[in-house]
C-alpha positions as CSV (number, residue, x, y, z in Angstrom):
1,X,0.0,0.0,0.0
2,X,0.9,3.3,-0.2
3,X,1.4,6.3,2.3
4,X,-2.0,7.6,1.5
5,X,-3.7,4.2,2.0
6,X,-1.4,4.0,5.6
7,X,-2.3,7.3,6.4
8,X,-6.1,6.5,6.3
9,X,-5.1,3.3,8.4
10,X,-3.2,4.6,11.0
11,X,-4.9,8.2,11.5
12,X,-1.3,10.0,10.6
13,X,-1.3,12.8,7.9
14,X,1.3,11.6,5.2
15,X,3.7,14.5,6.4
16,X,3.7,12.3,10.0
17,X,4.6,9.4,8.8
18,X,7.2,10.7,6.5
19,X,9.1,12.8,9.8
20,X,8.4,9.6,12.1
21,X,10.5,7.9,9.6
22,X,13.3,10.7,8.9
23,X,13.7,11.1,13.1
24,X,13.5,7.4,13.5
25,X,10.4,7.0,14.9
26,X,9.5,4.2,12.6
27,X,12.2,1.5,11.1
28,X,12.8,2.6,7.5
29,X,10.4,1.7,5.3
30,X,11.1,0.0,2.3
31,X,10.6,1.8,-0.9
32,X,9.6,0.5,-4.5
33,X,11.9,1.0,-7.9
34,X,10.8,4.5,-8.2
35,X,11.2,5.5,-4.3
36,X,8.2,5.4,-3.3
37,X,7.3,4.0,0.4
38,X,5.7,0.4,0.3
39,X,3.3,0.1,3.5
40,X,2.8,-3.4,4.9
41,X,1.4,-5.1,8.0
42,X,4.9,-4.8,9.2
43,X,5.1,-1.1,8.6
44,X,1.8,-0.3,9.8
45,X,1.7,-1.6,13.3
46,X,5.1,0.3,13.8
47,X,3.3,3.4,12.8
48,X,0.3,2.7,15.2
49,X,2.7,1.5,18.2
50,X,4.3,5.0,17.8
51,X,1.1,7.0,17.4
52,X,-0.3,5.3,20.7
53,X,2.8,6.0,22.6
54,X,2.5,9.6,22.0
55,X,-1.1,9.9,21.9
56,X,0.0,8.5,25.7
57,X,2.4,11.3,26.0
58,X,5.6,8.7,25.7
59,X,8.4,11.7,24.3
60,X,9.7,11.1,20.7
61,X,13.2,10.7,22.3
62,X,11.7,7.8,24.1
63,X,10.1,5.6,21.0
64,X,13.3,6.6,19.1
65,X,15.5,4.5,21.6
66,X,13.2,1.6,21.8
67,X,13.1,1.4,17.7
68,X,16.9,1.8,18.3
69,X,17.5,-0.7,20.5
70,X,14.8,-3.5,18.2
71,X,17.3,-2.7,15.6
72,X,20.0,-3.8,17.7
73,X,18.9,-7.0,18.2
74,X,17.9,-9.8,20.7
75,X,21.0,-8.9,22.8
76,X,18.7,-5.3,23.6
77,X,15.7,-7.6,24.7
78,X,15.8,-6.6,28.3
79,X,16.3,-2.9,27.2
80,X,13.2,-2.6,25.1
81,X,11.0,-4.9,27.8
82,X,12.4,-2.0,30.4
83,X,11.7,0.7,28.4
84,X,8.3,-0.5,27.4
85,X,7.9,-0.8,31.4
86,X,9.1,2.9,31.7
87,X,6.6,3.8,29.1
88,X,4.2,1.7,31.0
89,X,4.7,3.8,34.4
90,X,5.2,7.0,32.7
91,X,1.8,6.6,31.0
92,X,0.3,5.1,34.5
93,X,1.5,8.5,36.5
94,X,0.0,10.5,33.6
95,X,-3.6,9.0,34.2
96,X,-3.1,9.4,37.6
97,X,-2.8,12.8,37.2
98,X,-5.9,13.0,34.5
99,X,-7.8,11.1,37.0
100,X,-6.8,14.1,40.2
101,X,-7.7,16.7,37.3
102,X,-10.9,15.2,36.5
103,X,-12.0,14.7,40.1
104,X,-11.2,18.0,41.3
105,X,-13.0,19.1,38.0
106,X,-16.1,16.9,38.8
107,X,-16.0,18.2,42.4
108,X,-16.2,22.2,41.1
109,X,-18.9,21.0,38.7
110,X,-21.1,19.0,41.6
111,X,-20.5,22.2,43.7
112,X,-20.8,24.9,41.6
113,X,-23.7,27.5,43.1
114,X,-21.9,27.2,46.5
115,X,-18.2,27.5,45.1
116,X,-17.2,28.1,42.1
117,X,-19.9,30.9,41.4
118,X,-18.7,32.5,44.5
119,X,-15.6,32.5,43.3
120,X,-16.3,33.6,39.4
121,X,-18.8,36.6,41.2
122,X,-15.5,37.3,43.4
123,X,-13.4,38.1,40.1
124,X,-15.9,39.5,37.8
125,X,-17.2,42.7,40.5
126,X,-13.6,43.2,42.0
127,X,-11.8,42.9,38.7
128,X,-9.3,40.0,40.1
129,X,-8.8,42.2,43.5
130,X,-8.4,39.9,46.7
């Protein structure tokens, strides 16, 4: 398949894929007699592991070491299974934190008339004044 056709697959513009690819994101991606990029199943679940780990907030740095270290071979097993893990808990902290957000959130909405109103009347007739 082509980029277009993985583009549509994987939910990445064609400009994505191509950077993912130049930074190292992605393994290189085989090309066809004219140099054009040849998608397979291969190719495309590279592309959608590294869209989920940043969608999950895992820095580019991070997937770039772990597509690194595949290439390096089974003697980096233990490296990519402790990245992946480090991805794991960075991705587990950051839900954490969604999860505090969203409460506190929930809280301000489930008490708005006796707090949060206060608080917006507050601002809006002292113009941010204490």
């Amino acid at each position: 398949m082509n980029i277009k056709e993985a583009a549509g697959i994987t939910n990445l513009t064609p400009t994505t894929i191509r950077y993912y690819e130049r930074i190292g994101v992605v393994p290189t991606i085989p090309r066809d007699q004219h140099g054009n990029r040849i998608f397979g199943n291969l190719q495309i679940q590279w592309l959608e592991l590294s869209r989920d780990l940043r969608n999950a907030g895992i820095h580019i740095e991070t997937i770039i070491d772990y597509v690194r270290l595949v290439e390096e071979g089974d003697d980096k097993m233990q490296a990519r299974v402790n990245l992946l893990n480090e991805a794991r808990e960075e991705i587990e902290n950051n839900i954490a934190d969604l999860m505090k957000t969203l409460n506190h959130l929930q809280y301000k909405i489930d008490n708005y008339d006796t707090h949060l109103l206060n608080i917006e009347n507050k601002l809006i007739n002292h113009n941010g004044e204490n």
